[in-house]
Every structure is written in structure tokens, then in C-alpha cells.
Backbone as CSV, one residue per row, in Angstrom:
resi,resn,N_x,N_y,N_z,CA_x,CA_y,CA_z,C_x,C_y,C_z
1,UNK,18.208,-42.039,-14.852,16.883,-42.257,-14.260,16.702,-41.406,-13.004
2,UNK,17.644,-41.424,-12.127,17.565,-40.669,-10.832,17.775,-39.272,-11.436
3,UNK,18.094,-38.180,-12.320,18.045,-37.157,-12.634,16.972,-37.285,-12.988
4,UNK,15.994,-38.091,-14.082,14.869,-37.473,-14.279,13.802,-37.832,-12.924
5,UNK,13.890,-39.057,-12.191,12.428,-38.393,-10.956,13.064,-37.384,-10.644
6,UNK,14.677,-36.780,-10.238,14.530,-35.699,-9.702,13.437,-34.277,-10.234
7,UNK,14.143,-34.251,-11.305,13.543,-33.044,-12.433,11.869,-33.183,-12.390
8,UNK,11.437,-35.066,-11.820,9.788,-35.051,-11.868,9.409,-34.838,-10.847
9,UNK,10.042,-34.752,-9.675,9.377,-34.283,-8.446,9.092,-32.822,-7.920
10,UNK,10.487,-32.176,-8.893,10.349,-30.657,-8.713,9.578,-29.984,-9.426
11,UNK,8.972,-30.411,-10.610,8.218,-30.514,-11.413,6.463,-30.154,-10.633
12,UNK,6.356,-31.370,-10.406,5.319,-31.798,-9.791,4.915,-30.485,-7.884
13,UNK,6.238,-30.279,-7.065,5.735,-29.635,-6.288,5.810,-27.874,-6.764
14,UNK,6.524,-27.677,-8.224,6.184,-26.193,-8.889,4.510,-26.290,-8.949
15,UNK,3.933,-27.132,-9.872,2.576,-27.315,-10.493,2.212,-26.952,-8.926
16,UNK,2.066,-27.714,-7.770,1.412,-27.650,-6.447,1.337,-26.139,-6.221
17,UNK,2.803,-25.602,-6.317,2.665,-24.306,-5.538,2.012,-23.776,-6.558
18,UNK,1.779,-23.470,-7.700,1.219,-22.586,-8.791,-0.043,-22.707,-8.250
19,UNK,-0.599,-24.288,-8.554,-2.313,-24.419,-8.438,-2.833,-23.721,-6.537
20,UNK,-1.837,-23.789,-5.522,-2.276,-23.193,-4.100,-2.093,-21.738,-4.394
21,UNK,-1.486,-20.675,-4.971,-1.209,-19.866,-5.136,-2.332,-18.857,-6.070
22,UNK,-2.957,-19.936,-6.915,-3.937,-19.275,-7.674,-5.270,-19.652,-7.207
23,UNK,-5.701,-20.591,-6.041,-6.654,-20.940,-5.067,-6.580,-19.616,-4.034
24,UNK,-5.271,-19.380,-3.566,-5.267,-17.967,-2.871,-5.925,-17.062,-3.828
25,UNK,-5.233,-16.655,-4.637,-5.616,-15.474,-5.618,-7.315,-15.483,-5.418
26,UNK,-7.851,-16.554,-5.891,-9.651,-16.739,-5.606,-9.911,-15.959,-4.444
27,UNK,-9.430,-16.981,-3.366,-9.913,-16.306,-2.291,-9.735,-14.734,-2.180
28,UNK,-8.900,-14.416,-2.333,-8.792,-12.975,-2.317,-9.895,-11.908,-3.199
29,UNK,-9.691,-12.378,-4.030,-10.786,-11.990,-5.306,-12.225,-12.010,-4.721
30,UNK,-12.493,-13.030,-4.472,-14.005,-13.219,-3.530,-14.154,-12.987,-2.191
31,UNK,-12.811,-11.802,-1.438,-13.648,-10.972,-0.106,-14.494,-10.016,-0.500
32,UNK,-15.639,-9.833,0.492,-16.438,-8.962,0.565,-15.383,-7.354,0.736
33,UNK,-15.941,-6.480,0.054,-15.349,-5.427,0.440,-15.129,-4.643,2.085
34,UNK,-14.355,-4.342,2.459,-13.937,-4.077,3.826,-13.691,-5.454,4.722
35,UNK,-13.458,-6.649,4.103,-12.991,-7.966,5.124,-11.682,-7.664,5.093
36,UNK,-11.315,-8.542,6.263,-10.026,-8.503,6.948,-9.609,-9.547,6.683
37,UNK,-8.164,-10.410,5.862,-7.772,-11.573,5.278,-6.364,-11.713,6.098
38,UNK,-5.457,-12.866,6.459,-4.465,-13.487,6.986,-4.065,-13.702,6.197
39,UNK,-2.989,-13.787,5.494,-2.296,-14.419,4.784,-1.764,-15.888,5.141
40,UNK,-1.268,-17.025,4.611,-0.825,-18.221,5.313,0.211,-18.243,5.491
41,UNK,0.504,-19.021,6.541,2.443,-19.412,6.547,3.059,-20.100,5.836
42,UNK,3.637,-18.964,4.027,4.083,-20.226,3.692,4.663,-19.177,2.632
43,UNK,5.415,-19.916,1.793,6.235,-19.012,1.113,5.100,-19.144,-0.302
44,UNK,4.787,-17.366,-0.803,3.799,-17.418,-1.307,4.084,-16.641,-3.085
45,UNK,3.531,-16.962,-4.010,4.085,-16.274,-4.910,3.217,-14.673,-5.402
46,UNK,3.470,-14.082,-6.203,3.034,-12.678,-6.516,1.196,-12.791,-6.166
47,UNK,0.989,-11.590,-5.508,-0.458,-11.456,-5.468,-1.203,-10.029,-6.000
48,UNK,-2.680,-10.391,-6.439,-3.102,-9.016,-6.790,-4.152,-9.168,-5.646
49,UNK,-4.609,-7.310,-5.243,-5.365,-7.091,-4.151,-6.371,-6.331,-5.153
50,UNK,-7.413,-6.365,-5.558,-8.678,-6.015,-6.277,-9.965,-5.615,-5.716
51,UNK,-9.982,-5.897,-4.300,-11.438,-6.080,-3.902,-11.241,-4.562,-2.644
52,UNK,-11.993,-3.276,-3.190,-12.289,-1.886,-2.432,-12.339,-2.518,-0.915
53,UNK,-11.186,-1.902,0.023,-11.144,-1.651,1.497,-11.045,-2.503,2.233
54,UNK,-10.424,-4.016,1.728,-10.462,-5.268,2.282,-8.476,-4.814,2.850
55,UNK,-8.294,-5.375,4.382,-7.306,-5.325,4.589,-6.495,-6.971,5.326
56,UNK,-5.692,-6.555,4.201,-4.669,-7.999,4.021,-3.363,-8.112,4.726
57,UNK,-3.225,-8.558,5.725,-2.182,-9.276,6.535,-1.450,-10.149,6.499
58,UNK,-0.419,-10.341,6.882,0.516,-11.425,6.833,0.594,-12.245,8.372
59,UNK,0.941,-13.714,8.526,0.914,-14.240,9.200,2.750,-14.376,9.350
60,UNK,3.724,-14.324,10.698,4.734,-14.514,10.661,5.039,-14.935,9.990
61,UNK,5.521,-15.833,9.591,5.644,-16.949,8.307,5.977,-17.316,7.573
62,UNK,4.888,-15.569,6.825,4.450,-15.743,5.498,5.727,-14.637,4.606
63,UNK,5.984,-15.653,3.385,6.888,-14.769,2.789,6.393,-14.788,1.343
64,UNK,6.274,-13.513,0.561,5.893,-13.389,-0.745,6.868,-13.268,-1.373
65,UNK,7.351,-13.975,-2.612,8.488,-13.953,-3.349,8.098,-13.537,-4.545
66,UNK,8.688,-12.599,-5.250,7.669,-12.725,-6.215,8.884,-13.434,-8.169
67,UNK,9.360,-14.140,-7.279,10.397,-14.973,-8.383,11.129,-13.982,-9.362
68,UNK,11.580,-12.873,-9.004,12.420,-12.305,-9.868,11.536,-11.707,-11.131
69,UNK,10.097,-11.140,-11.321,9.802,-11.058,-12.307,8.554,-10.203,-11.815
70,UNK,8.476,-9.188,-12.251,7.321,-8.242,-12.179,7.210,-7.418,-10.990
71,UNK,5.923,-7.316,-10.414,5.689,-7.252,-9.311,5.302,-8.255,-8.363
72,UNK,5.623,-8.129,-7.128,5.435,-9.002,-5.923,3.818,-8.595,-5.678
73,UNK,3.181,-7.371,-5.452,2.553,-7.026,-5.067,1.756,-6.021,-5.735
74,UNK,0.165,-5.961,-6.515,-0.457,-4.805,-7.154,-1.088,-4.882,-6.046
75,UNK,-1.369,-3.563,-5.700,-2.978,-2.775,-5.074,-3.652,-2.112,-6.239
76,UNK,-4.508,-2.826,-6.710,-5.406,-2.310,-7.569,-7.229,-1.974,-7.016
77,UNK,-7.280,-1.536,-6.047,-8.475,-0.938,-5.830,-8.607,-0.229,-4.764
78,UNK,-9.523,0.641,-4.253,-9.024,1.944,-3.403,-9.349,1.713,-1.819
79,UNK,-8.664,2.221,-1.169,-9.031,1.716,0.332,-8.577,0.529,0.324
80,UNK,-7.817,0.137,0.040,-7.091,-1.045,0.631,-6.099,-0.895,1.736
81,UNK,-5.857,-1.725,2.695,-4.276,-1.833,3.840,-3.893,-2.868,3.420
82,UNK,-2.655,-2.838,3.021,-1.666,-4.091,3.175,-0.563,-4.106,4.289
83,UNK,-0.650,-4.866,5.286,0.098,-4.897,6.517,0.907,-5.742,6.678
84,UNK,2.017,-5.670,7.130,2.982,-6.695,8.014,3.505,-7.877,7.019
85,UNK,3.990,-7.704,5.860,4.259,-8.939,5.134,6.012,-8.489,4.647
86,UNK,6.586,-9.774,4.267,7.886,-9.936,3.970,7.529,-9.811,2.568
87,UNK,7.753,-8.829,2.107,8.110,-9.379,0.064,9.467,-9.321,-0.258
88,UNK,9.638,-10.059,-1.165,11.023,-10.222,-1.802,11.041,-10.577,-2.875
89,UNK,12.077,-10.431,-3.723,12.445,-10.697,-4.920,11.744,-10.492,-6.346
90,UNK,11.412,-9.083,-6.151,10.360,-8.263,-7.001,11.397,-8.751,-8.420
91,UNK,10.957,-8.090,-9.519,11.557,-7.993,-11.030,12.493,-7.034,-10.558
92,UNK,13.603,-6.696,-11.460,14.614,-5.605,-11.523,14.669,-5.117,-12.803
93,UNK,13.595,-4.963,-13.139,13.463,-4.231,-14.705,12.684,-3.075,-14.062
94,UNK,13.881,-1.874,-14.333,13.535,-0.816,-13.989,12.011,0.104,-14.868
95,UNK,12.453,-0.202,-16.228,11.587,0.253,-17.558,10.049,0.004,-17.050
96,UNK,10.260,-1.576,-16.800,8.685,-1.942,-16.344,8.050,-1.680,-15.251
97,UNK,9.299,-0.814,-14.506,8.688,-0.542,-13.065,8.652,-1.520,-12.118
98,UNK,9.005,-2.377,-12.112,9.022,-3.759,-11.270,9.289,-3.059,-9.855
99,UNK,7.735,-3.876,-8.902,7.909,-2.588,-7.528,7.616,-4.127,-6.463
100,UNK,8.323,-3.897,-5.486,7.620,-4.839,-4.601,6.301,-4.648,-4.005
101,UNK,6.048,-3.092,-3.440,4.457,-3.076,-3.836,4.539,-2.314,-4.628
102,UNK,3.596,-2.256,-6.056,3.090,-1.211,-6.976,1.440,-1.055,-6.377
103,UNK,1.467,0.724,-6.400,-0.398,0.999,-5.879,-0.703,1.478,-6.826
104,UNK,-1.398,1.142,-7.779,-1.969,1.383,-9.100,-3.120,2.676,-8.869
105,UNK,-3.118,3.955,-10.053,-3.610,4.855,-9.891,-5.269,4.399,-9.295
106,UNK,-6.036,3.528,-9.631,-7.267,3.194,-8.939,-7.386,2.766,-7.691
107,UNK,-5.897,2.766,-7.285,-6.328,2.423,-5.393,-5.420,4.099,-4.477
108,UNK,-6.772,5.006,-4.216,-6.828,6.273,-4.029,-7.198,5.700,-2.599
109,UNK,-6.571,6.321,-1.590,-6.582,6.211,0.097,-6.091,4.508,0.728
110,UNK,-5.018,3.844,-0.310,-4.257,2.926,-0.052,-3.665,2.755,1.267
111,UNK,-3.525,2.124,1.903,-2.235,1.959,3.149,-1.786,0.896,3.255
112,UNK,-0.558,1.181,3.377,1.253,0.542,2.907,1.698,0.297,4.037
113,UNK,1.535,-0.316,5.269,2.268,-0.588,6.544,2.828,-1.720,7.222
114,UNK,4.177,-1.166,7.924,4.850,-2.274,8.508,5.291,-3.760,8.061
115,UNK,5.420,-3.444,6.645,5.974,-4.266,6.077,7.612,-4.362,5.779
116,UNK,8.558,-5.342,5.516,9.529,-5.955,4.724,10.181,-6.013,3.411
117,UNK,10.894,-5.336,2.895,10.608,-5.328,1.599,12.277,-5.615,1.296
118,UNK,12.700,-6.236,0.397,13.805,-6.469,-0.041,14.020,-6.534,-1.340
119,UNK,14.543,-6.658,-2.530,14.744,-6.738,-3.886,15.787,-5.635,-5.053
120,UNK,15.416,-5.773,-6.266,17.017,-5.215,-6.862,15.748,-3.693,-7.391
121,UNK,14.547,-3.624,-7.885,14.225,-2.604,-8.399,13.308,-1.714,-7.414
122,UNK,12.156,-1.186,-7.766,11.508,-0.123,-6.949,11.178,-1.187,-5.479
123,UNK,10.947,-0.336,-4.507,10.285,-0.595,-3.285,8.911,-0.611,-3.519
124,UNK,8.725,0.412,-3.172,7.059,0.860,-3.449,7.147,2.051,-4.157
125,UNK,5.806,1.711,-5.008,5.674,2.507,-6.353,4.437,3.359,-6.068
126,UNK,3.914,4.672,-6.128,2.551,4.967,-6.496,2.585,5.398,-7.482
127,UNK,1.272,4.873,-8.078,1.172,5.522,-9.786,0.059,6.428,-9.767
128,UNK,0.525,7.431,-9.671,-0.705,8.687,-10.151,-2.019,8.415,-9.310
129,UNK,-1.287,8.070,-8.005,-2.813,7.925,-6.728,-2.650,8.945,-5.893
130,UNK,-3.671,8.932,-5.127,-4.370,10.255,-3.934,-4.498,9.079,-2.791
131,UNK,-4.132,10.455,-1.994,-4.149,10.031,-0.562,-3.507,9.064,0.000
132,UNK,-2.864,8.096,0.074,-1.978,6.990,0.139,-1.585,6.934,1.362
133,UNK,-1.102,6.169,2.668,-0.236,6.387,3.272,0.441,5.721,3.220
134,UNK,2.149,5.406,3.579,3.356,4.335,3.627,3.930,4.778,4.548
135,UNK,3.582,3.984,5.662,3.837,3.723,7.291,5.027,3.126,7.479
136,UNK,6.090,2.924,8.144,6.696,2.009,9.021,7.214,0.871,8.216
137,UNK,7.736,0.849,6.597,7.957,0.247,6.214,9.661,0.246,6.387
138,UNK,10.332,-0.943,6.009,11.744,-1.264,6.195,11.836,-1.617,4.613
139,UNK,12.725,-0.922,3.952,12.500,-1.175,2.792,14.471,-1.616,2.265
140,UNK,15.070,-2.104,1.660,16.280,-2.816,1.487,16.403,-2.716,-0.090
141,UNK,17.519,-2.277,-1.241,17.878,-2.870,-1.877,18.801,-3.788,-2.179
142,UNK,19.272,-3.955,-3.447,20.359,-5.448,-3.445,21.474,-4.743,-3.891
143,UNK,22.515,-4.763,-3.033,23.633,-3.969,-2.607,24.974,-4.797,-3.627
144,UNK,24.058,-5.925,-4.296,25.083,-6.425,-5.614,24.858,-5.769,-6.582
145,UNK,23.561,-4.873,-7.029,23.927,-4.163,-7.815,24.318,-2.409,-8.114
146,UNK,25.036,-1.846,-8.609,25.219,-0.600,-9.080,24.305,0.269,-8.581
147,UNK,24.823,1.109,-7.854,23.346,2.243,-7.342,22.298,2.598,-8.323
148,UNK,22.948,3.270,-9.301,22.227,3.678,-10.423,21.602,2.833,-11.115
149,UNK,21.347,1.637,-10.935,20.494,0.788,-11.519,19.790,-0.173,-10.806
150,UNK,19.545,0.390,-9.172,18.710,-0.364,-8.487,17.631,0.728,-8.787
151,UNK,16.356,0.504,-8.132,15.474,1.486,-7.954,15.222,2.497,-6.692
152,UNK,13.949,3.357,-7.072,14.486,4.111,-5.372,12.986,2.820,-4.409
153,UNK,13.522,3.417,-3.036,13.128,3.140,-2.343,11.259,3.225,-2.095
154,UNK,11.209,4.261,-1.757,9.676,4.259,-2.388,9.495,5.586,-3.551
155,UNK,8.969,5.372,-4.516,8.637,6.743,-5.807,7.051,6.886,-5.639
156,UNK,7.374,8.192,-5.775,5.426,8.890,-5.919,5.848,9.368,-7.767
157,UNK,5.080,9.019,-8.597,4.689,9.549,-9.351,3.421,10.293,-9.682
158,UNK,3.227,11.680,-10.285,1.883,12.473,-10.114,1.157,11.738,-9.162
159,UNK,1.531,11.555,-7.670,0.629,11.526,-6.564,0.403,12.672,-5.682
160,UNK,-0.833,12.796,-5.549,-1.023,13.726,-4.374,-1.606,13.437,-2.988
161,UNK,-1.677,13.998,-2.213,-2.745,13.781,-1.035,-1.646,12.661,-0.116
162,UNK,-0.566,12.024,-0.376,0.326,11.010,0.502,1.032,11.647,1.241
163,UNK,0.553,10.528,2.348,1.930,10.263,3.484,2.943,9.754,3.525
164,UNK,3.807,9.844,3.356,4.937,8.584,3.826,5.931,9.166,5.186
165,UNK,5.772,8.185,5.775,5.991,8.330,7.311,6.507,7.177,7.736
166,UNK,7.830,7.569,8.734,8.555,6.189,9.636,8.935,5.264,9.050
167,UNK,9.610,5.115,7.460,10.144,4.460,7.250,11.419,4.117,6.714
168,UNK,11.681,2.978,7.043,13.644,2.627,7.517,14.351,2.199,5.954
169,UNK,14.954,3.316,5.044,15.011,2.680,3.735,16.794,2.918,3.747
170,UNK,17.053,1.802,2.635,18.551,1.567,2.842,19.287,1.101,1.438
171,UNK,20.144,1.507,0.871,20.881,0.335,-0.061,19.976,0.259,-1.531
172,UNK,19.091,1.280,-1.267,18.230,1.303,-2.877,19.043,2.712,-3.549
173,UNK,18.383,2.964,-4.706,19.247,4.450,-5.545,19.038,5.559,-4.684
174,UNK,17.942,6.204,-4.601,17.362,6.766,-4.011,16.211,6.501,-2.595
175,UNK,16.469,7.016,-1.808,15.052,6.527,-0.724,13.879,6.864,-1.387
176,UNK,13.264,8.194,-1.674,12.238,8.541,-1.890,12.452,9.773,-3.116
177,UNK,12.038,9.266,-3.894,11.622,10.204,-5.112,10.308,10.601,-4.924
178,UNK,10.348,11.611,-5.815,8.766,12.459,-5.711,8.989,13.397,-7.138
179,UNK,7.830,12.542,-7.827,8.225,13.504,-9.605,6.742,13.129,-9.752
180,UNK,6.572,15.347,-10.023,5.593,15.792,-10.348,4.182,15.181,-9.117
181,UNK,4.354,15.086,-8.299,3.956,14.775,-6.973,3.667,16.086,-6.081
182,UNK,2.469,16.670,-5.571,2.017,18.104,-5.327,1.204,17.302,-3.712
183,UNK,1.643,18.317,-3.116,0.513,18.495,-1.407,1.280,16.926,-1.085
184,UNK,1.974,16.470,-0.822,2.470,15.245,0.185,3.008,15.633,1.007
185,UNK,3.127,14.880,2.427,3.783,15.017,3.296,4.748,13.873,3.371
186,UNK,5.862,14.031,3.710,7.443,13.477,3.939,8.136,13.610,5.482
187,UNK,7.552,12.448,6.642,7.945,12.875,8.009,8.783,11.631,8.162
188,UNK,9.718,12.052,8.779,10.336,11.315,10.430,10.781,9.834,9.770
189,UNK,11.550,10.017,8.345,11.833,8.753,7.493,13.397,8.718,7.875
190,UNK,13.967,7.796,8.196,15.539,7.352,8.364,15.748,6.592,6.788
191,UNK,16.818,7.232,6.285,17.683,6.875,5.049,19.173,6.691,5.386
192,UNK,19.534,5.528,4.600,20.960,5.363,4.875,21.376,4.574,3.251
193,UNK,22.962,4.886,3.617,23.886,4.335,2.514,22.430,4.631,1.079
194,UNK,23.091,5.799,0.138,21.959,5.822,-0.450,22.871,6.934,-1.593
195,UNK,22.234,7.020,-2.859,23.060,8.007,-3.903,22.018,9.769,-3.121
196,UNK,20.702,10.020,-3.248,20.314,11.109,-2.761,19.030,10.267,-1.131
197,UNK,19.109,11.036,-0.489,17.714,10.338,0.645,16.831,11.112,0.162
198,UNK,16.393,11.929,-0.395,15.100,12.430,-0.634,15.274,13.628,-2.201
199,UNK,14.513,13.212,-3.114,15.134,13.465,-4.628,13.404,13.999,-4.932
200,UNK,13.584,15.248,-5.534,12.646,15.630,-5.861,12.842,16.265,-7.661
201,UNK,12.157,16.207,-8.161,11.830,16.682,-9.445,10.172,17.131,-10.225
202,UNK,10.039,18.777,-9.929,8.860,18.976,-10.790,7.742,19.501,-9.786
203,UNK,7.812,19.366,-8.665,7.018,19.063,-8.126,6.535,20.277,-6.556
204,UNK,5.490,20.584,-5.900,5.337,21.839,-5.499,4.496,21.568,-4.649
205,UNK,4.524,22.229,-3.481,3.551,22.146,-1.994,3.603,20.751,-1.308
206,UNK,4.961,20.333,-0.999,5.362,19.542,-0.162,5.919,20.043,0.685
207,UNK,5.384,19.304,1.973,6.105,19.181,3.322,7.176,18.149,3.581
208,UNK,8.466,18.282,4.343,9.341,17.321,4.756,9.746,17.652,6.105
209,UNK,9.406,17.185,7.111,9.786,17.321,8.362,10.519,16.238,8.844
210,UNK,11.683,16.431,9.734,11.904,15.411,10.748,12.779,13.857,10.052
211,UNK,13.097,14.275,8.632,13.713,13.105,8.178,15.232,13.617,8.397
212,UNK,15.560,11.765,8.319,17.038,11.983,8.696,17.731,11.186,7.406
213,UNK,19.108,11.502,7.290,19.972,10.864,5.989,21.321,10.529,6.515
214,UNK,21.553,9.329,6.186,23.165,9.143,6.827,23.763,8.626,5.601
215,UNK,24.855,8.219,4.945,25.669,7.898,4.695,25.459,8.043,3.022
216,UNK,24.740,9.290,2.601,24.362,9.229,1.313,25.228,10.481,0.493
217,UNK,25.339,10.120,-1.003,26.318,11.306,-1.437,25.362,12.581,-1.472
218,UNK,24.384,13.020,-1.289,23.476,14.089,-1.473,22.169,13.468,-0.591
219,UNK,22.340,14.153,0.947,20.729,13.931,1.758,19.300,14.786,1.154
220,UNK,19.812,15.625,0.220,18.284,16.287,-0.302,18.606,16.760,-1.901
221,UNK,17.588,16.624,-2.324,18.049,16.780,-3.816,16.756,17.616,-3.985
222,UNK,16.656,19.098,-4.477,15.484,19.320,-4.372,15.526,20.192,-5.654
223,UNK,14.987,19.516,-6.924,15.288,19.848,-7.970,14.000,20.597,-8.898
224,UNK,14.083,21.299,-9.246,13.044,21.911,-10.247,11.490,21.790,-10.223
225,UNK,11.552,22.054,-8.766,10.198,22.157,-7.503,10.420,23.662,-6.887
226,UNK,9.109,23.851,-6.237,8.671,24.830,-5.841,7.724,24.663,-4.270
227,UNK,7.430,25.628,-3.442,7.124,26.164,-2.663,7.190,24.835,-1.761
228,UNK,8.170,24.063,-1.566,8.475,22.700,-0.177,8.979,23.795,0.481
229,UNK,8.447,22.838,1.683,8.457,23.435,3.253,9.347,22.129,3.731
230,UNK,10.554,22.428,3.809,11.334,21.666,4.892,12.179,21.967,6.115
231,UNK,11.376,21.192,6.948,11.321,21.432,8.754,12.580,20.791,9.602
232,UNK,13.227,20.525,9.905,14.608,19.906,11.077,15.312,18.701,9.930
């Protein structure tokens, strides 16, 4: 009897967090385009961001988990900021791309800042977007598994027009991939303990200035690309 209320109480506060979690989702869904949203203090599950140029914050707090399964985080519409939030525990299915943030090719002039990121597969993902920036992020993989089968840190796929700048990546496969990715800039990023810090494939008229690599078997990998400009 005491095993099953247990099993009915945990029961009962899953259903809670599901039904507050998809009351968030609403709210989110129904900002006006360009509002400014808080996130709550509370441990929160996977969210989608949909609504053009609305920028979404985190409250100390607040931690997004995204239970081991998918993504923690889509940006699916353009001009969005996502700021200052803890995500964790993205999917580790590499195949599916499982990203703690994924910026889906329809969110073109995205920004990615000062966020937390921890988990076993991608950091942050762009899929075939423009203009992007990824600020000041601290990005972590899970150092239980096999290099080669965590993800990298942040990946540009066919993106152009991005920044990624000032951010602290560690313990993932790679820090930053860039495949088939043209005109980005790559500044002033610290990489550590890492298989390459900056891995390129395909890809042509990138800048890299000012990044640093410590403790990785290969700090630049600059593979079957053309005309990068790399500075100190």
C-alpha cells in the first residue's frame, strides 16, 4: 500500500509539472512580437520560442531540463534573444541532433546569450540560419561519455552571416564546428579539454580572431575550406 501512494503521489506531481509547463508554453506562444518574457523560478521542462523578436529570460532560479530527450530548447522564429538561462540535460542522440539550444533555419538574426548549458549531445546547433549571434555562453559536456560520441560544443551548419563570440566551451567533442558555413566570424572563444577547439569542414570566408585552445589533441582543424582569415 505505501509503495503504491508512493508511485500515486509522484504520479500526480509529474501530471502538475506537465499541465504548468504547457500553461507556460501558452504563454509564450501568445507574446506579442518584440515582448520581453521572465522565465519563472522553477525547474522547467523543454520549451519552444515561436513568436518573431520576443526576448526570453531567465530568472536565477530557473532551470530548464529538458529530461534526457530531444531538445531543451527550439528557436523557431527570427529575431529572437534567448538570455541568461541554465539548460540541461538535452537528448544525446547525436543522429537527431539533440541540441540544448537548436536555432532552426527560420530564426535568421537569433541571439544566443549568457547562458548555461550542460548535457551529453550538441550545445548549440544552427541549422542553415543567417546572421545569428552566440555571446558569452558557458557551454559543458558530459565527461562520462567518450569524446567521440558527445557532441560539439556549438555547430553552424550551412550558416552564414554568425557571430560566435566569448564563449567558455569545455568537455564536448569538438568546441565549434563549422560545415559548409561561409562569411562567419569566430572571436575571443576559450576552449578547453576538447578532441579539436575549432573544426572546420567545406567551408570559405571565415574570420577567427583572438581564440584560445588549451588542453585539446588538435586546437585548429581547418579542413577542406578556403580563404579563412585567422588572426592571434
Amino acid at each position: 500500500m505505501y509503495s503504491f501512494l508512493r508511485y500515486g503521489v509522484a504520479l500526480i506531481v509529474a501530471l502538475l509539472s506537465l499541465t504548468a509547463n504547457a500553461g507556460l508554453q501558452q504563454q509564450l506562444d501568445a507574446l506579442e512580437p518584440g515582448a520581453v518574457f521572465e522565465l519563472p523560478p522553477e525547474k522547467l521542462s523543454s520549451l519552444d520560442l515561436r513568436v518573431p523578436g520576443v526576448t526570453v529570460s531567465c530568472h536565477a532560479d530557473t532551470v530548464i531540463d529538458g529530461g534526457g530527450e530531444g531538445n531543451a530548447i527550439d528557436i523557431l522564429a527570427e529575431e529572437v534573444t534567448f538570455s541568461g538561462c541554465d539548460v540541461r540535460n538535452w537528448g544525446g542522440d547525436l543522429n537527431e541532433l539533440d541540441a540544448g539550444i537548436f536555432v532552426a533555419r527560420e530564426a535568421r538574426g537569433a541571439v544566443v546569450e549568457d547562458n548555461r548549458l550542460q548535457g551529453p549531445a550538441f550545445g548549440i546547433w544552427l541549422d542553415a540560419t543567417k546572421d545569428v549571434t552566440v555571446r558569452n555562453n558557458t557551454v559543458r559536456g558530459d565527461a562520462s561519455i567518450r569524446s567521440q560520441d558527445r557532441g560539439n560544443g556549438i555547430h553552424l551548419f550551412n550558416t552564414t552571416g554568425a557571430l560566435i563570440e566569448g564563449n567558455d566551451i569545455s568537455q564536448t567533442r569538438d568546441a565549434i564546428y563549422i560545415e559548409t558555413a561561409n562569411n562567419n566570424e569566430i572571436r575571443n572563444n576559450v576552449m578547453t579539454d576538447l578532441r579539436y577547439g575549432i573544426h572546420y569542414m567545406y567551408s570559405m570566408h571565415n574570420l577567427l580572431e583572438g581564440n584560445v585552445t588549451r588542453g585539446t589533441r588538435t586546437g585548429y582543424a581547418l579542413m577542406q575550406s578556403k580563404y579563412l582569415k585567422v588572426i592571434d
